[in-house]
C-alpha positions in Angstrom: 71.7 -12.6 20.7 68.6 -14.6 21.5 67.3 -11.7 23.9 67.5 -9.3 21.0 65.9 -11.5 18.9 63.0 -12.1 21.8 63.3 -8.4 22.3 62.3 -7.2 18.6 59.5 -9.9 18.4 58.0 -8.1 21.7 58.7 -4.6 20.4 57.8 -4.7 16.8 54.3 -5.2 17.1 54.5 -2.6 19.9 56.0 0.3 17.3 53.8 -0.7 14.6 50.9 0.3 16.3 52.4 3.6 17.4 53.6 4.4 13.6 49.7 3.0 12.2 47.7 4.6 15.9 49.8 8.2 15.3 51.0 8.5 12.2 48.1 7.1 9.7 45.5 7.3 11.1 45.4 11.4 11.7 46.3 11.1 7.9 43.1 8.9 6.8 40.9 11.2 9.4 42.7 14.3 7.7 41.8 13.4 4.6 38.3 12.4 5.4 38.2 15.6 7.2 38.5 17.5 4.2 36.3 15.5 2.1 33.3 16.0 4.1 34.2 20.1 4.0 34.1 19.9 0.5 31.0 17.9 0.6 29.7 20.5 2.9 31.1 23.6 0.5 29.2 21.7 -2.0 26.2 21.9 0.0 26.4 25.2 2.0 28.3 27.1 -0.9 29.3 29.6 1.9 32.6 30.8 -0.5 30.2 30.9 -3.5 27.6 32.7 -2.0 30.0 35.8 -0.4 31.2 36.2 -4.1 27.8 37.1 -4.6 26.4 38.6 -1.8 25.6 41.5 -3.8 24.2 40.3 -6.9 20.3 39.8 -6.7 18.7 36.5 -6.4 17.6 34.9 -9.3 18.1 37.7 -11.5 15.5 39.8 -9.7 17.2 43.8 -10.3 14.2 45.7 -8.5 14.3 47.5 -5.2 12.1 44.7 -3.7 14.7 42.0 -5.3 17.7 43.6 -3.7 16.1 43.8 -0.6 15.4 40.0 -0.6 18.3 38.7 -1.5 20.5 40.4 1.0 19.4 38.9 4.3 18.7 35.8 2.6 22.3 35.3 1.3 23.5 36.9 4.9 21.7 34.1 6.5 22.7 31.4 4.3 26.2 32.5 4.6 25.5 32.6 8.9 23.8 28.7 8.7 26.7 27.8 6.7 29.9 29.3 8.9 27.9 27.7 12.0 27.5 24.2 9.8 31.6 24.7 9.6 32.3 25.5 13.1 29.8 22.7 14.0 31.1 19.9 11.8 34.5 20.9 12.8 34.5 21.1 17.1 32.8 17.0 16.2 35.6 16.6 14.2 37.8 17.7 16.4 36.8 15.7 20.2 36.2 12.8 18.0 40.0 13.1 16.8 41.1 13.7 20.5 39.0 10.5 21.6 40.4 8.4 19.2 43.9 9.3 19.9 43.6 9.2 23.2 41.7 5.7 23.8 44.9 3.9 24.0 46.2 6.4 27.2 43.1 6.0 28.9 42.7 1.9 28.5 46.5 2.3 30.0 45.2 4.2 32.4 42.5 2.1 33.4 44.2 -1.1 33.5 46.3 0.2 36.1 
């Protein structure tokens, strides 16, 4: 009975970290994940700007307005996908490296 008890003293600790290491905090970097996309949306307006990617800018109905406003919201929409992509593949290794630290110290102590 006393081994058990020495036992779950050893091993608690040890599971808490596995439930808070791989279960909350890819939740807390999810979540921050997706408010810094939405802080970027905000920004970029990428979704926005395809809506109205054939709607002159600033209300400028000419030949010369239309053919403004095209490449500009082309590029705008190209910076912001790239922003995206960017932002995300960061995202992304940092999210590996931070769930994988605890495998590699393991594997370095050894």
């Amino acid at each position: 009975m006393l081994f058990l008890e020495i036992l779950k003293v050893f091993i608690n600790p040890f599971l808490e970290f596995l439930k808070f290491w791989y279960l909350e905090i890819p939740w807390h970097f999810w979540n921050l994940y997706i408010s810094r996309i939405s802080y970027l949306e905000r920004s970029y307006a990428v979704r926005i700007t395809l809506e109205n990617l054939f709607v002159p800018l600033w209300q400028d109905y000419t030949l010369v307005g239309r053919l403004i406003s095209f490449p500009i919201r082309v590029f705008k929409i190209f910076v912001g996908i790239l922003v995206y992509i960017l932002f995300t593949l960061v995202s992304l290794a940092i999210f590996i490296l931070i769930e994988t630290f605890p495998i590699i110290l393991i594997y370095l102590s050894l």
